[in-house]
C-alpha positions as CSV (number, residue, x, y, z in Angstrom):
1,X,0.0,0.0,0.0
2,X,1.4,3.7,-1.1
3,X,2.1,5.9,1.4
4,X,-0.6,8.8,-0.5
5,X,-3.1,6.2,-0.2
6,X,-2.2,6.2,3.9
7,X,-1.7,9.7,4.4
8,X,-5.2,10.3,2.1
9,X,-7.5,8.1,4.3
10,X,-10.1,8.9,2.0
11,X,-13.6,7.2,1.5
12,X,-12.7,4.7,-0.9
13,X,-10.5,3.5,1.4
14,X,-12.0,0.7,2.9
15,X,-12.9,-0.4,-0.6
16,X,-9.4,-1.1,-1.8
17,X,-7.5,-4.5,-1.2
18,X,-5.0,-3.5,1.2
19,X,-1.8,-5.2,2.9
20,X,-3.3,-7.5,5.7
21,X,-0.4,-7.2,7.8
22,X,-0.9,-3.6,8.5
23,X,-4.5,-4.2,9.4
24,X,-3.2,-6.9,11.6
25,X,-0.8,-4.2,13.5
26,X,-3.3,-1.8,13.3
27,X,-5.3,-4.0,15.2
28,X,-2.4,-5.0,17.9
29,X,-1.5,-1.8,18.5
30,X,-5.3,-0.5,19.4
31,X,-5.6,-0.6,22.4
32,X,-4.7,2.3,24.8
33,X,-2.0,0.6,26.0
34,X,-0.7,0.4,22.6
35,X,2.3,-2.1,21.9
36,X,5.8,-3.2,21.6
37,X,7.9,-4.3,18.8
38,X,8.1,-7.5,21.1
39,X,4.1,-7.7,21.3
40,X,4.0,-7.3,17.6
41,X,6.2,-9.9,16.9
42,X,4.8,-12.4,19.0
43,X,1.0,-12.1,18.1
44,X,1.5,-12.0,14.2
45,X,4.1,-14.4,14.1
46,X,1.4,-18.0,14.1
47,X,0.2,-16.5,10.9
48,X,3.2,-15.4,9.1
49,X,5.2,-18.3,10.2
50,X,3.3,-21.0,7.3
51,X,5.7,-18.9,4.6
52,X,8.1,-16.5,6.0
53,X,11.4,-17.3,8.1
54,X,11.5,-15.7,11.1
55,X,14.3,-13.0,9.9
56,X,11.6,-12.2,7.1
57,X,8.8,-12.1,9.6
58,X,10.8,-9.1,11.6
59,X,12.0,-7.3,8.5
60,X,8.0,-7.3,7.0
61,X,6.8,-6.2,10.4
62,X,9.3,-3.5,11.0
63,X,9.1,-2.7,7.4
64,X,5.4,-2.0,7.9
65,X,6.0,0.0,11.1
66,X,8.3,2.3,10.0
67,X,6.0,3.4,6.5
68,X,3.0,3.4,9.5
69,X,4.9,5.8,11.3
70,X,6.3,8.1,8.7
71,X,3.0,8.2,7.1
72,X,1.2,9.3,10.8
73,X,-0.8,6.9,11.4
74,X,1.5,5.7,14.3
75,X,3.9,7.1,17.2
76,X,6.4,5.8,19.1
77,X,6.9,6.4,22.5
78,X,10.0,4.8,24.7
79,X,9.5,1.8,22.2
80,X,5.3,1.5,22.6
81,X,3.6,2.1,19.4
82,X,0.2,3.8,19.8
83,X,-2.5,5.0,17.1
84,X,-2.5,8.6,16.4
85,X,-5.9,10.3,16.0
86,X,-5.2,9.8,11.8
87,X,-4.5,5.8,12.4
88,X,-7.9,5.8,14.5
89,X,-9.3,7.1,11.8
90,X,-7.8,4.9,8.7
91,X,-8.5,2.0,10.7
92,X,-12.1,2.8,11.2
93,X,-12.5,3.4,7.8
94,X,-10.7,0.0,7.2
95,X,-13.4,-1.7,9.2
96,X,-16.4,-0.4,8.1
97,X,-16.3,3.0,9.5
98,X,-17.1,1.0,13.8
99,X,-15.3,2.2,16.6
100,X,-12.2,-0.3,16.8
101,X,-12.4,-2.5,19.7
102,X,-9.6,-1.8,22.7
103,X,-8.7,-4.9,23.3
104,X,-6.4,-7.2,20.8
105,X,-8.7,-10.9,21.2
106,X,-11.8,-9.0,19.6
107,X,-10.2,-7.7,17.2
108,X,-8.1,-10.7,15.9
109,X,-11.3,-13.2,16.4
110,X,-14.2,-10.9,14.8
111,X,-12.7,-7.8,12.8
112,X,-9.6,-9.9,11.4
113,X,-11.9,-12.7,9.5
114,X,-14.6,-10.5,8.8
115,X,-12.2,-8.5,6.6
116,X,-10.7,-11.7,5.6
117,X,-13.8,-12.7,4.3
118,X,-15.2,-9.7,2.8
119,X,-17.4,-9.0,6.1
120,X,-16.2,-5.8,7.3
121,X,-19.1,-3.6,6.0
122,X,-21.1,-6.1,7.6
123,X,-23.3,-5.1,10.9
124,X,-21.6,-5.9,14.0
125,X,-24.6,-8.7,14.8
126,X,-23.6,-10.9,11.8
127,X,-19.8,-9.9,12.4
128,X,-20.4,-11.7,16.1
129,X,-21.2,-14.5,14.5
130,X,-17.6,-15.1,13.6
131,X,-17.0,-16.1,16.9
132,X,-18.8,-19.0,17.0
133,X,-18.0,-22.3,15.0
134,X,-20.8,-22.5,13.5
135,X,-20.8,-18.8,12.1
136,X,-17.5,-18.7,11.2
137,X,-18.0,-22.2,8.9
138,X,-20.8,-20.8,7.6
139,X,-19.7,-17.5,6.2
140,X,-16.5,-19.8,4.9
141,X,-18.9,-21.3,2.9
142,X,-20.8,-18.5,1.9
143,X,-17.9,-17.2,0.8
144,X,-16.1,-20.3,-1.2
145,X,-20.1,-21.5,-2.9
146,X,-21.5,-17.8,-3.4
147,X,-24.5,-18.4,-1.1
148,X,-26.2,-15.4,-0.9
149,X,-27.4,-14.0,2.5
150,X,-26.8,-11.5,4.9
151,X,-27.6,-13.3,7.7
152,X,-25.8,-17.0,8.6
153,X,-28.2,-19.4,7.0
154,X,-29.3,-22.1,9.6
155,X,-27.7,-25.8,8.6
156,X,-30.8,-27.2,7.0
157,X,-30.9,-24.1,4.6
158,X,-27.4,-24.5,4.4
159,X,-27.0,-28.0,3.5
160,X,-30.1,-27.3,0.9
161,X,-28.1,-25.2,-0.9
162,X,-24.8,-27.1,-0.9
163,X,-26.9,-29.7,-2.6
164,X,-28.7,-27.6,-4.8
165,X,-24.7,-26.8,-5.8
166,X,-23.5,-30.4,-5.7
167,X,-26.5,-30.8,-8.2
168,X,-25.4,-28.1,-10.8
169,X,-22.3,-29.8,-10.5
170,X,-23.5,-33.3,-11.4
171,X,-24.7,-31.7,-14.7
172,X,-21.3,-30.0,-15.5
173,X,-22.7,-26.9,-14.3
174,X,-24.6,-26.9,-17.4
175,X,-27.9,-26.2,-15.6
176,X,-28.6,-23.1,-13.0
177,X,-30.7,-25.4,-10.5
178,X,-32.5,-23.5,-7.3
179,X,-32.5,-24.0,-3.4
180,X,-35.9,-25.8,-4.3
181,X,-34.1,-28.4,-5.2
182,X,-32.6,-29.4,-1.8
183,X,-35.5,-28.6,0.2
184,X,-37.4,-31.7,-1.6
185,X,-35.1,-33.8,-0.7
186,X,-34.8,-35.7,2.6
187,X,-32.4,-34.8,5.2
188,X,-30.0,-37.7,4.7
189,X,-30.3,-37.5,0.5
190,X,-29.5,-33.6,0.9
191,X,-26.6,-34.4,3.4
192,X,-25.8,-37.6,1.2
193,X,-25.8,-34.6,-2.1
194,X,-24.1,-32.0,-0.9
195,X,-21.5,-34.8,0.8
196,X,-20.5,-34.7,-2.9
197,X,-18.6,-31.6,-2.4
198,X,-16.3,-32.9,-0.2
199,X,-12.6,-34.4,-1.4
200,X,-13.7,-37.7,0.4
201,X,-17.7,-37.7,0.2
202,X,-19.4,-40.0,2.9
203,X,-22.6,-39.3,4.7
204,X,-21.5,-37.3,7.7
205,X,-24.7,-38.3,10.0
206,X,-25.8,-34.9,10.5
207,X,-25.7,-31.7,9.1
208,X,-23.7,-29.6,11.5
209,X,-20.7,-32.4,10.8
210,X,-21.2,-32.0,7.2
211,X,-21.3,-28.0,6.9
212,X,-17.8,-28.4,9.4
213,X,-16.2,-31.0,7.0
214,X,-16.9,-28.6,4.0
215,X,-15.7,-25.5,5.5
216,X,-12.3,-27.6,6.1
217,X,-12.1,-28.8,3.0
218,X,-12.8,-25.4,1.3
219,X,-10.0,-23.4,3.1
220,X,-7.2,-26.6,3.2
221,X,-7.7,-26.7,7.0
222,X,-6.5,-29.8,9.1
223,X,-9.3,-29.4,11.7
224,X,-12.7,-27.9,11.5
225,X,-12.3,-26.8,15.4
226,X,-13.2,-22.6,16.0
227,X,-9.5,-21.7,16.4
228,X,-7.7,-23.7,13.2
229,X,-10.4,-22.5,11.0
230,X,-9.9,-18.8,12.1
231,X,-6.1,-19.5,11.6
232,X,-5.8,-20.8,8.4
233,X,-8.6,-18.2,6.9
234,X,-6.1,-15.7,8.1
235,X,-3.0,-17.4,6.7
236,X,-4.6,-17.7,3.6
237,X,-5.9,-14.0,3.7
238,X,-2.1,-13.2,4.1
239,X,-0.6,-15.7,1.7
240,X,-2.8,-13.8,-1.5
241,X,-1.6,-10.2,0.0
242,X,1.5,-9.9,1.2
243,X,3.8,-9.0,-1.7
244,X,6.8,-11.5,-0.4
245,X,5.2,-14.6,-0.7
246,X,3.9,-14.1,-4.0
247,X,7.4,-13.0,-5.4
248,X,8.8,-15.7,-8.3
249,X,11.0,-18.5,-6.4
250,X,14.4,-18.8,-7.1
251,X,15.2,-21.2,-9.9
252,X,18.3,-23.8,-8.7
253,X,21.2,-23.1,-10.5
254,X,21.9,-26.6,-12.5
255,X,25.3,-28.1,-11.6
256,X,27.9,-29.2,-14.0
257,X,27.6,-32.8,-14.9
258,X,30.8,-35.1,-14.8
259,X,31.6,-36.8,-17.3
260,X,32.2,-40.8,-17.3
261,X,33.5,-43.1,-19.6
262,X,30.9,-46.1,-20.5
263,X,31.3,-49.0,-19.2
264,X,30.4,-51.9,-21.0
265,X,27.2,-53.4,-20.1
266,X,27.5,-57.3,-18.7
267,X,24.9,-59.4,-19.0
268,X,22.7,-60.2,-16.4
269,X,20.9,-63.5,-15.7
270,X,17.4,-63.8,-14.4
271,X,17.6,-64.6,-11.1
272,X,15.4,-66.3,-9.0
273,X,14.4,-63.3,-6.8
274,X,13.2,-61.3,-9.6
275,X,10.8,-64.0,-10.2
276,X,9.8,-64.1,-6.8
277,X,9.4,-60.9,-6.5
278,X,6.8,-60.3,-9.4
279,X,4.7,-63.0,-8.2
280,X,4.2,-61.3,-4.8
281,X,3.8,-57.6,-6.6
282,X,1.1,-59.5,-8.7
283,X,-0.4,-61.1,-5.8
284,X,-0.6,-58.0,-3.3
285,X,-4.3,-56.9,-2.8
286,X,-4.7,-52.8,-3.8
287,X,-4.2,-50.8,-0.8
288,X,-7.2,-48.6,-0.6
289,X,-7.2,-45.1,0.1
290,X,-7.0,-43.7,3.5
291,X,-7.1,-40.2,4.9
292,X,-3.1,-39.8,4.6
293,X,-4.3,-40.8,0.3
294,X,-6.9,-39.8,-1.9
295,X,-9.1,-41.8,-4.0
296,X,-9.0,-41.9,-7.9
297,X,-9.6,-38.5,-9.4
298,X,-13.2,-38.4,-10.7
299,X,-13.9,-36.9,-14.0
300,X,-13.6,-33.2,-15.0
301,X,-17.2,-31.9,-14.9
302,X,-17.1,-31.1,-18.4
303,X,-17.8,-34.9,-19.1
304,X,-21.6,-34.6,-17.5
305,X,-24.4,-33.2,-19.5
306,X,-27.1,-31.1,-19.4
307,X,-30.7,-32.1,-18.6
308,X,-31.9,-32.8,-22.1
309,X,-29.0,-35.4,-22.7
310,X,-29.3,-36.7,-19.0
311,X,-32.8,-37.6,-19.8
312,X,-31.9,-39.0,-23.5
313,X,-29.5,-41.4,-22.0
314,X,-31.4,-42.4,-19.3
315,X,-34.8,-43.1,-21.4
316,X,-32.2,-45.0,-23.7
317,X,-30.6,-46.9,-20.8
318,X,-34.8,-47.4,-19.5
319,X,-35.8,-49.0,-22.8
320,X,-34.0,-52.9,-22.6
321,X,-35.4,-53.6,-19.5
322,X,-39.1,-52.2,-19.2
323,X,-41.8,-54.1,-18.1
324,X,-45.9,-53.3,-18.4
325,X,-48.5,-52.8,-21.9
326,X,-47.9,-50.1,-24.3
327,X,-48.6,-46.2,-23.2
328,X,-47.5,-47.9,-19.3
329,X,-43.7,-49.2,-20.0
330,X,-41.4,-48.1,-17.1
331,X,-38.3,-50.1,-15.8
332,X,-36.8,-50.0,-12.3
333,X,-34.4,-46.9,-11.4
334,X,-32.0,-49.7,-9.7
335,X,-31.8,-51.1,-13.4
336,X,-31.5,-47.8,-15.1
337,X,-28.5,-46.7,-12.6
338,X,-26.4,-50.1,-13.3
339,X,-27.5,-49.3,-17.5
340,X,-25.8,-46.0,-17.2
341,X,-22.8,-46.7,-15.2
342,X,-21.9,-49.1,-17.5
343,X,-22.2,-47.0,-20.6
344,X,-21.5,-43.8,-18.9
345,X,-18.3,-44.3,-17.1
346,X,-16.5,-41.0,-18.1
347,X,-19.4,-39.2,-16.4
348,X,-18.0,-40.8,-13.0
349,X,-21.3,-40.6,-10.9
350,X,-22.1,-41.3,-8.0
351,X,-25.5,-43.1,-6.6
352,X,-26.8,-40.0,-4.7
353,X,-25.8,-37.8,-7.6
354,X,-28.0,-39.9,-10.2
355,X,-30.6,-40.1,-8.3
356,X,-30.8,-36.2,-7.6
357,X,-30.4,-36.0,-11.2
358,X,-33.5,-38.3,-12.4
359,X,-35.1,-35.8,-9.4
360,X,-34.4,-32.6,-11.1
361,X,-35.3,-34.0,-15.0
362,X,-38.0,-34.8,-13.7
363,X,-38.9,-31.7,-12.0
364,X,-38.6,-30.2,-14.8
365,X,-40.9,-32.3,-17.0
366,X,-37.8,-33.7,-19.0
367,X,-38.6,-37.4,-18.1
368,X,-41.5,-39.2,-15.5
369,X,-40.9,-41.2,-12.3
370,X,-43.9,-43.3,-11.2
371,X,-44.9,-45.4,-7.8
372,X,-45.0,-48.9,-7.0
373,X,-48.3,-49.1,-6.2
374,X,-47.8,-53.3,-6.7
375,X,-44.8,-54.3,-4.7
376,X,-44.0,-58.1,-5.3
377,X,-41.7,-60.0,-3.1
378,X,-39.6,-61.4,-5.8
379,X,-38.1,-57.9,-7.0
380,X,-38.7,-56.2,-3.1
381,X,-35.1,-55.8,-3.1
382,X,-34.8,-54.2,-6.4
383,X,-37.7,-52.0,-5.7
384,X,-36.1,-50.9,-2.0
385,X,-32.5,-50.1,-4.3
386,X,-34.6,-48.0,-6.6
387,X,-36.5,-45.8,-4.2
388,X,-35.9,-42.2,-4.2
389,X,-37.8,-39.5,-1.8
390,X,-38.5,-36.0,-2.5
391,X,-41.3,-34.6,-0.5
392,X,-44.4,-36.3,0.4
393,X,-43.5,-38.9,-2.7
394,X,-41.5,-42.2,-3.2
395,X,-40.6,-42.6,-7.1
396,X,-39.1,-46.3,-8.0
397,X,-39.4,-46.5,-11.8
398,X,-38.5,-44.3,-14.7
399,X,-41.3,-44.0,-17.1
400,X,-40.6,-44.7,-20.8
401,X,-44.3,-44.1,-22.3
402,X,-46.0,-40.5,-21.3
């Protein structure tokens, strides 16, 4: 940041994307107290520490206090840094024009990620909200999705529109579907959904341990506790602002390579260990993925399609396998799903997502699910594989005739 843009402390201010470190020593040096160089060091260091050496953490922070102070907005006093009446000012402006708060907690748990998170013209109600872990992972993913709302949406509205999301995304975001969508479904298929989201999906049980395993996911952070999440929003706040960590790396300078004569190659015969050995590679069972590993990378959502070829493949998938008279053929969704799996592989989807799919088609009149008003015992289990739920209703077969 310039030091005319500091001295100016004009409107447009608060507008502009500014150095985060300087709001972060803005914010220790608030109080009336003020601060030390010590005190600064110590309480900005956690969240400079993920990409600076410690030598670079002092010169950045000394760096910023000396522009700070030649530009007014701070003064020293026997080595205690306190605003001036002009740094009041700028960092009011900086915060959405509220009075800053004079102690150093407040300000690094609430004013801190609001600004990290675009918040800081927010009220001071939905600022508070920050403070708990349920507010906090909710404007994280408010933020990463583009879910509109002043307010913290509760975690069923929440997890209806992470599903309504997870359900563009199943069509290659080809389609612009609508929080409709994910209040049709039931709890478990919208948690199941919007699970989809997730780098390892599963169903999370409930919908507060889903909404906490997204907001992890969607900032890179290791726990989904109140404190890491507020950490690592920071960090990353910092990492995209802070002119030295986004400077080019230094490319290694290649070594000479020594030159040695060839040596003749001797033959070598096969030896019974080799043998041995590819029988046991060839016998190992496939490790599968744990939380150290990730699964296989699923398809680019490029690959999916939109509703009018979801619904062509899926009537054309319907039609080997349907069952009833003419103007009544429909065939089993369970049938349908294994059809299209098998011919659809590049699409890589999952059950839940398939079935939310034949949901939405037929939501929008694009195909028709019908009942099982006739339930026989010989296909029950087919028939309990094929069930989906959205409202008051229980579709099991895909209708080929309309």
């Amino acid at each position: 940041m310039g030091n005319a843009l500091r001295a100016q402390v004009s409107q447009d201010v608060a507008s502009t994307e500014d150095d985060l470190v300087d709001d972060f020593i803005i914010g220790r040096i608030a109080p009336e107290e003020g601060a030390t160089r010590s005190d600064v060091l110590r309480d900005l260091s956690p969240y400079l520490s993920h990409r600076l050496s410690p030598s670079e953490i002092r010169a950045e922070i000394d760096s910023c206090l000396e522009r700070m102070a030649h530009d007014g907005l701070v003064s020293v006093t026997r080595e205690r840094y306190r605003l001036t009446a002009q740094g009041v000012t700028y960092g009011q402006r900086m915060f959405g024009g509220r009075t800053l708060p004079r102690d150093w907690p407040e300000f690094r748990d609430l004013l801190l990620p609001a600004r990290a998170l675009g918040l800081h013209n927010e009220s001071s109600q939905r600022i508070r909200t920050l403070g708990r872990p349920d507010g906090l992972r909710a404007a994280i993913l408010q933020q990463t999705y583009g879910i509109r709302g002043k307010r913290p949406p509760s975690a069923a509205r929440l997890r209806s529109a992470l599903a309504g999301i997870a359900l563009e995304r199943a069509f290659g975001n080809k389609i612009k579907g609508d929080i409709a969508v994910g209040e049709g479904l039931s709890a478990r298929a919208g948690r199941q959904l919007a699970a989809q989201l997730c780098q390892q999906p599963r169903d999370y049980g409930t919908d507060s341990r889903l909404i906490a395993a997204l907001a992890a996911d969607a900032i890179g952070a290791v726990q989904s506790d109140l404190s890491t999440l507020r950490t690592t929003v920071l960090r990353r706040a910092i990492t995209k602002r802070l002119p030295a960590i986004n400077a080019p790396e230094k490319k290694p300078v290649a070594k000479p390579v020594r030159k040695r004569l060839a040596r003749p190659a001797t033959p070598r015969l096969p030896d019974l260990f080799d043998f041995l050995a590819d029988d046991f590679e060839a016998s190992r069972p496939a490790v599968p993925p744990t939380s150290m590993t990730r699964g296989p990378t699923r398809p680019a959502a490029a690959t999916r399609p939109d509703l009018a070829g979801f619904a062509r493949a899926v009537l054309a998938a319907a039609e080997p396998d349907s069952e009833g008279w003419p103007g009544n053929r429909k065939t089993l969704i369970a049938r349908v799903w294994s059809r299209i799996g098998d011919a659809h592989p590049e699409w890589g989807l999952t059950e839940i997502e398939f079935k939310a799919m034949l949901t939405e088609a037929h939501r929008t009149g694009h195909i028709v699910l019908a009942n099982a008003d006739l339930k026989s015992k010989d296909n029950a289990r087919e028939i309990q594989q094929s069930a989906i739920s959205f409202k008051n209703t229980v579709w099991h077969f895909v209708r080929i005739d309309c």
